[in-house]
C-alpha positions as CSV (number, residue, x, y, z in Angstrom):
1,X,-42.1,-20.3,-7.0
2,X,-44.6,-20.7,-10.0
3,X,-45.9,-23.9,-8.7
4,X,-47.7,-22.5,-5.0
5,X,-48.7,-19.5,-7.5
6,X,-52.7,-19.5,-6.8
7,X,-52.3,-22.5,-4.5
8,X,-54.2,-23.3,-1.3
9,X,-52.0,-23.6,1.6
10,X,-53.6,-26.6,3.9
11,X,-51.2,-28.9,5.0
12,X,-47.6,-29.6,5.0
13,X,-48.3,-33.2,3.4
14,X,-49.5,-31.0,0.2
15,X,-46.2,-29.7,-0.6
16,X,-42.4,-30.9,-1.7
17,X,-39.7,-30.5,0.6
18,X,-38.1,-28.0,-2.4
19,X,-41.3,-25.8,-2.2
20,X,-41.5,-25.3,2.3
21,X,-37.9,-24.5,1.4
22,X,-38.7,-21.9,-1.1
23,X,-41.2,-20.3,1.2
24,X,-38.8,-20.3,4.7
25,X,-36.3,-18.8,2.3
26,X,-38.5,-16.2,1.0
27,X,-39.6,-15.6,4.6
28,X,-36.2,-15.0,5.5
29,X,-35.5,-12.2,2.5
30,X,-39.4,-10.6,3.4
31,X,-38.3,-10.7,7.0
32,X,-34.9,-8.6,6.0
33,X,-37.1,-6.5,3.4
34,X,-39.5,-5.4,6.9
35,X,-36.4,-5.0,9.2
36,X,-34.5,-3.1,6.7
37,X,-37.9,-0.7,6.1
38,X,-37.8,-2.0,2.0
39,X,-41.5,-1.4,1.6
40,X,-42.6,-4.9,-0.2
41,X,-46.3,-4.5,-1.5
42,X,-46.2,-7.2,-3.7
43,X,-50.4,-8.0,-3.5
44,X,-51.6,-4.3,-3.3
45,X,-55.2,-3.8,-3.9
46,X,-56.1,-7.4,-3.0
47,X,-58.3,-8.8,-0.1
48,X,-58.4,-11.9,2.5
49,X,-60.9,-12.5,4.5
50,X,-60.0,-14.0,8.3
51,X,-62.4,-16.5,9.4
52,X,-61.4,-17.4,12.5
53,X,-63.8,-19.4,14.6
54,X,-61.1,-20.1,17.1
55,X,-59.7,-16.8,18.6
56,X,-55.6,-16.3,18.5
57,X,-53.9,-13.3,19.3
58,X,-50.6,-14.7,17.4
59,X,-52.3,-15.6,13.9
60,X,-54.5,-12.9,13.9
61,X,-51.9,-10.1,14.3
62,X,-49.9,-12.5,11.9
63,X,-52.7,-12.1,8.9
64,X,-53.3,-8.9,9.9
65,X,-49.8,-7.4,9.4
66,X,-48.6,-9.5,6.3
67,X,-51.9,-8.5,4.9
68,X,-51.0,-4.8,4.9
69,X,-47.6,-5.1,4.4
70,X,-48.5,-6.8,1.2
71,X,-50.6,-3.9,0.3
72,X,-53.8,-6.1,1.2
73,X,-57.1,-5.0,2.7
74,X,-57.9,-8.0,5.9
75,X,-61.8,-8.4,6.8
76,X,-61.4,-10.2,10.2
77,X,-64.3,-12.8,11.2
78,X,-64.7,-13.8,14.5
79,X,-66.9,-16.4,15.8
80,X,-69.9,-14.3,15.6
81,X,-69.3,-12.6,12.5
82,X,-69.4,-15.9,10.1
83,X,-72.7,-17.9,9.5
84,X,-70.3,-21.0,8.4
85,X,-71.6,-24.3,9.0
86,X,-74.9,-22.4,10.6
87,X,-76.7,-20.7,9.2
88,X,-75.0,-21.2,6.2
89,X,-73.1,-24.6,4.6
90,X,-69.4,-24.2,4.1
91,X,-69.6,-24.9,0.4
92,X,-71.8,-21.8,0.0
93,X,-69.8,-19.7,2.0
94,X,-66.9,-20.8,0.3
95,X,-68.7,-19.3,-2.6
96,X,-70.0,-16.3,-1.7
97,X,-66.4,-15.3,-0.2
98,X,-64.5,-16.3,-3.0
99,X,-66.0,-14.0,-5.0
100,X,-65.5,-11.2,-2.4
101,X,-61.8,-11.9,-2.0
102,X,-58.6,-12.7,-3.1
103,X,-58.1,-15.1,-0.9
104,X,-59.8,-16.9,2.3
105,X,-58.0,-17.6,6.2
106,X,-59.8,-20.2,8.1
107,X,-58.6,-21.1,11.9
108,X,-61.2,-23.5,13.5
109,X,-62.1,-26.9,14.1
110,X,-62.1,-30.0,11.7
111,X,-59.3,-30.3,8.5
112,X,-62.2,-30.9,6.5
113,X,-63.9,-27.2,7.2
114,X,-60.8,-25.9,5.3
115,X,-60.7,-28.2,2.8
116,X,-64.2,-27.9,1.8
117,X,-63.2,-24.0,1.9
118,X,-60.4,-24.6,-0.5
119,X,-62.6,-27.3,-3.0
120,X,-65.5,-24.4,-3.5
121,X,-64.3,-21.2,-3.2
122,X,-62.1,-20.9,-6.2
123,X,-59.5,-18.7,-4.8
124,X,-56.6,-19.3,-2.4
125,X,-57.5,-20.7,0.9
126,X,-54.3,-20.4,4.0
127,X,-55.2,-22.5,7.1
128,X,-54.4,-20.7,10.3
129,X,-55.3,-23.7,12.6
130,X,-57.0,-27.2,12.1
131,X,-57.9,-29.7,15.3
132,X,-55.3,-31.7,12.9
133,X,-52.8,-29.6,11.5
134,X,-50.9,-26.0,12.1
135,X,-49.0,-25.8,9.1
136,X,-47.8,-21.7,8.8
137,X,-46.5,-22.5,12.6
138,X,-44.3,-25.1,11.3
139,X,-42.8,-22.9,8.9
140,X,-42.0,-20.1,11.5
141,X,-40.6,-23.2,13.7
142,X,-38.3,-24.2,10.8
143,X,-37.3,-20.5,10.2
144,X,-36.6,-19.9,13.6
145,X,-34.1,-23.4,13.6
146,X,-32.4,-22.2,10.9
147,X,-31.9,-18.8,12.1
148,X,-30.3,-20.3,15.0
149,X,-28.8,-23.6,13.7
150,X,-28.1,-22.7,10.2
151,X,-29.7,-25.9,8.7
152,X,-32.6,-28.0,9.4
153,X,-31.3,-31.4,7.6
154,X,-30.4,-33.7,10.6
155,X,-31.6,-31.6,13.7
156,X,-32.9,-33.6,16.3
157,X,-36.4,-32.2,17.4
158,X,-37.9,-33.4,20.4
159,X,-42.0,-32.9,21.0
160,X,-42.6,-33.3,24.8
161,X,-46.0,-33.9,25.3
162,X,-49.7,-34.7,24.1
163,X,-48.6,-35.7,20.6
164,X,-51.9,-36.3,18.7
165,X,-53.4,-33.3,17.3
166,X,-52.5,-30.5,15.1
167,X,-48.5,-29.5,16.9
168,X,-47.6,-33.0,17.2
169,X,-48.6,-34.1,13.8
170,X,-47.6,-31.2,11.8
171,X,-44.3,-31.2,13.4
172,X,-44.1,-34.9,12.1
173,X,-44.8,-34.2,9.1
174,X,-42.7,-31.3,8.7
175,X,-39.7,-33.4,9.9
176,X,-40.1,-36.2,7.9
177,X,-40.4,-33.5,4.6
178,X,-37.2,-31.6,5.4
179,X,-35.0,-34.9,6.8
180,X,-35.1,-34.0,10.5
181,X,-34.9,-36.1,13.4
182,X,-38.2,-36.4,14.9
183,X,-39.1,-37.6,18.4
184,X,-42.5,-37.8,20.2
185,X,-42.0,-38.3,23.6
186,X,-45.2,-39.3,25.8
187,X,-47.3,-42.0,27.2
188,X,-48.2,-44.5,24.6
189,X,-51.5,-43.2,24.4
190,X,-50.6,-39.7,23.7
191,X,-48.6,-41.0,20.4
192,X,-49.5,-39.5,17.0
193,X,-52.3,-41.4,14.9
194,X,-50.5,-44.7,13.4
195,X,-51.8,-44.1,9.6
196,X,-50.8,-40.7,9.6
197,X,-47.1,-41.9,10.9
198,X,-47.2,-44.6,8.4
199,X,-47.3,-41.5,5.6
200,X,-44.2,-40.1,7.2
201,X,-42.3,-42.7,7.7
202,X,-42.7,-43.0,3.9
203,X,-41.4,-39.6,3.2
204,X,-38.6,-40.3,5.9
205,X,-37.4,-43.1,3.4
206,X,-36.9,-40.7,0.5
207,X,-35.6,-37.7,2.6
208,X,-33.5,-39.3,5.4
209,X,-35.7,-38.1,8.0
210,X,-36.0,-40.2,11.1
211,X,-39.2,-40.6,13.4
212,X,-39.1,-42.3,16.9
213,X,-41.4,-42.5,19.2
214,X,-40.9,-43.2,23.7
215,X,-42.1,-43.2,26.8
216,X,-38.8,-42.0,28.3
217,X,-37.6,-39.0,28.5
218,X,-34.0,-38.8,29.7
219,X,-33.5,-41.3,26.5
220,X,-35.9,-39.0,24.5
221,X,-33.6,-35.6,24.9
222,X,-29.7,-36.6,24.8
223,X,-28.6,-34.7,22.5
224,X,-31.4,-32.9,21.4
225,X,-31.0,-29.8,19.5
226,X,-34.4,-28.6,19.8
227,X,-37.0,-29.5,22.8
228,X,-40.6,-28.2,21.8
229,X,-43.9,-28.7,23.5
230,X,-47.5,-27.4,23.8
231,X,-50.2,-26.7,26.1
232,X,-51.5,-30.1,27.6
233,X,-55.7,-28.9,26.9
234,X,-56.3,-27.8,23.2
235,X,-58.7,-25.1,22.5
236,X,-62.6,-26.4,22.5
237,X,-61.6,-29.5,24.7
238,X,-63.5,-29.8,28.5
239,X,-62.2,-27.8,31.6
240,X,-62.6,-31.6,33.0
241,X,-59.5,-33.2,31.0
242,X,-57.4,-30.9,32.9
243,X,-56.7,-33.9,36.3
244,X,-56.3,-36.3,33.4
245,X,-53.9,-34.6,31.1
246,X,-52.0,-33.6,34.0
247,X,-51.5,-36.8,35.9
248,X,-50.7,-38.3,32.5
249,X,-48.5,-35.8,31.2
250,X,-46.8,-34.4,34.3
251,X,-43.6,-36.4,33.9
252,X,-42.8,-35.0,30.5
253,X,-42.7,-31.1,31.9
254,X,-39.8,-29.5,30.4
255,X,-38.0,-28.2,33.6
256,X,-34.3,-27.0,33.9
257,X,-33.6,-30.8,34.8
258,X,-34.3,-32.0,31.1
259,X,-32.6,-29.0,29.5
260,X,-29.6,-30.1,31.2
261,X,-29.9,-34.3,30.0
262,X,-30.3,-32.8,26.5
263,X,-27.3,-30.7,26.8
264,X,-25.8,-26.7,26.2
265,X,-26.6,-26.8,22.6
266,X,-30.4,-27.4,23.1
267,X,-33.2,-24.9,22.6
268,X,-36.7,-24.4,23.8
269,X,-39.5,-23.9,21.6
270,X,-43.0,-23.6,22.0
271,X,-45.9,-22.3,19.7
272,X,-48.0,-20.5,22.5
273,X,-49.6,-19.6,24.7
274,X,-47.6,-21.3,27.3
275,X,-48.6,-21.9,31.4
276,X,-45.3,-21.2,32.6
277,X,-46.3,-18.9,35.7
278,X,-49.5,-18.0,37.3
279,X,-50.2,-14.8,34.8
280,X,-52.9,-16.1,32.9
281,X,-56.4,-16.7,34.2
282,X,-56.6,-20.8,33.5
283,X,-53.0,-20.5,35.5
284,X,-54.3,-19.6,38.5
285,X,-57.2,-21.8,38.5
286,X,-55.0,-25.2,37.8
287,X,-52.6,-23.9,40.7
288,X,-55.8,-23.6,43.2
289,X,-57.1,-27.4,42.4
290,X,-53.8,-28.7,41.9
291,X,-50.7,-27.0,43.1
292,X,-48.9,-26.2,40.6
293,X,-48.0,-23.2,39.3
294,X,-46.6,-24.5,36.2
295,X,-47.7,-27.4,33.3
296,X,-45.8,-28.2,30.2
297,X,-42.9,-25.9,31.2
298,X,-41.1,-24.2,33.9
299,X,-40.8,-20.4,34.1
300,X,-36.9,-21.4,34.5
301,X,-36.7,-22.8,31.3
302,X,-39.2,-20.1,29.5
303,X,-37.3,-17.1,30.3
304,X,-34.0,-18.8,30.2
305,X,-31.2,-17.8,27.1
306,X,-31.7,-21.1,25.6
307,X,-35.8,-20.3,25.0
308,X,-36.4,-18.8,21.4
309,X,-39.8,-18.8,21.9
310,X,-40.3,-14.8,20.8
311,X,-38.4,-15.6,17.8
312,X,-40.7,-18.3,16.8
313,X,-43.6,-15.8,17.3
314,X,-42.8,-13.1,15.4
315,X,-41.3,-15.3,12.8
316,X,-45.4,-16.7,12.7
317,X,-45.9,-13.2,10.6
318,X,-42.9,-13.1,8.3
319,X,-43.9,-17.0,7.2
320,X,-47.3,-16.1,6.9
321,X,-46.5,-12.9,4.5
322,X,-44.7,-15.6,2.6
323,X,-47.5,-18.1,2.2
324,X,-49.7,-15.3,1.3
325,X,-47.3,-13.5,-0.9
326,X,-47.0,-16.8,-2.7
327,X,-50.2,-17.5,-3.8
328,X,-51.3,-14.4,-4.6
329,X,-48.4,-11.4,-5.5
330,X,-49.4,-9.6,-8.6
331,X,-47.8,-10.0,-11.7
């Protein structure tokens, strides 16, 4: 699509519904290219850089593979590798890397890091993670519901869960673009921020999209098609939150129980990782102080038939390869 050609790609609100479309659909024919083994180097001899300034394992290996599949060369940043915003100001690393590279991956902190990145380095800039928006896991959630559901105009999306930052929002967003039905269930306080859903219930009035919001979540799931939720602490936040978030947030687990209000046609989705066992480190300390030995969902539900959540992973790289593809093929 001509229009995302040389295009940052920072947040959902940026783009038409007919252009997140475009790129799930070309997502879908690079993801049949890859499992086919159709070699697709459509941005060979170009370079991204990676900053990443929060770690992932998922978007990482994401960049990483599009990259090369592309026929791109990644430079992968960590924490300690980038002066940004220390040493150096954002707006001059923006402009010493955009010279560098073809393109520029930020995953970090503040929405206005990356759009700073995107106003001064004159070349593409992809954002891998903001505290207040995930925008290439959206697409790879919207791939995966149409891989399974074969549409995404009126599925009814439920978020279980702490509902204010970058999952919550973006799934919002994303909702109210492609005429979904949108539900954030959690304690009043955990609710979205009310001028961002005033700018989606806007778009929900020209796409037929529909955004609720309640405490309750029996009334939340019936006849949900999709339930999705998140880890209850984001990255960066205080160890100390954990007694907090879980008191608060404890009632809207996903367990076997709300699978079953919602119905047989529901699935679970979550964008990892996910404290569903004691196998992870932070795992084993919550179920020392507090007993548990699961938070936002039950290892029933995680490993069950009805959770898709591997699909929605891997799908993180084929969307990705799009977005990247995108901006930047040759030609």
């Amino acid at each position: 699509m001509d229009s995302l050609k040389n295009r940052s790609f920072l947040k959902l609100l940026d783009l038409t519904p007919e252009e997140i479309g475009w790129l799930i659909d070309f997502a879908a024919e690079l993801k049949a290219k890859k499992k086919a083994g159709i070699p697709h180097r459509l941005c060979e001899g170009k370079n991204v850089a990676l900053i990443f300034e929060k770690t992932s394992t998922r978007t990482r290996c994401s960049f990483e593979v599009a990259a090369a599949d592309l026929g791109m060369h990644p430079v992968y940043l960590d924490p300690k590798s980038s002066q940004i915003g220390k040493k150096e100001s954002i707006a001059d690393t923006a402009r010493v890397l955009g010279r560098m590279f073809d393109g520029i991956e930020y995953r970090g902190f503040g929405q206005e890091i990356v759009e700073a990145l995107a106003k001064y380095a004159g070349v593409p800039v992809f954002n891998g993670l903001t505290n207040e928006f995930h925008p290439t896991q959206i697409l790879a959630d919207f791939l995966t519901i149409k891989e399974h559901f074969g549409r995404l105009n009126g599925i009814k999306l439920v978020y279980m869960g702490d509902a204010r930052y970058n999952m919550g929002n973006s799934l919002m967003v994303g909702c109210a673009k492609m005429g979904l039905q949108f539900v954030a269930c959690a304690p009043k306080a955990y609710f979205p921020d009310a001028a961002l859903v005033e700018s989606c219930q806007a778009i929900a009035a020209q796409t037929g999209a529909t955004l609720s919001f309640t405490e309750d979540p029996a009334e939340a799931v019936k006849n949900a098609d999709v339930i999705y939720t998140d880890v209850w602490v984001s990255m960066g936040e205080p160890d100390e939150v954990w007694a907090e978030r879980i008191r608060d947030l404890l009632p809207y687990q996903v367990n076997e129980a709300l699978m079953e209000k919602a119905g047989e046609q529901c699935r679970f989705m979550h964008c990892l990782p996910a404290f569903h066992d004691l196998g992870t480190g932070i795992g084993k300390e919550v179920y020392e102080k507090f007993g548990l030995s699961a938070l936002e969902v039950t290892d029933g539900v995680f490993e069950s038939p009805r959770s898709i959540v591997f699909d929605e992973a891997e799908n993180r790289m084929h969307t990705i390869k799009a977005v990247m593809a995108a901006a930047l093929a040759n030609g």
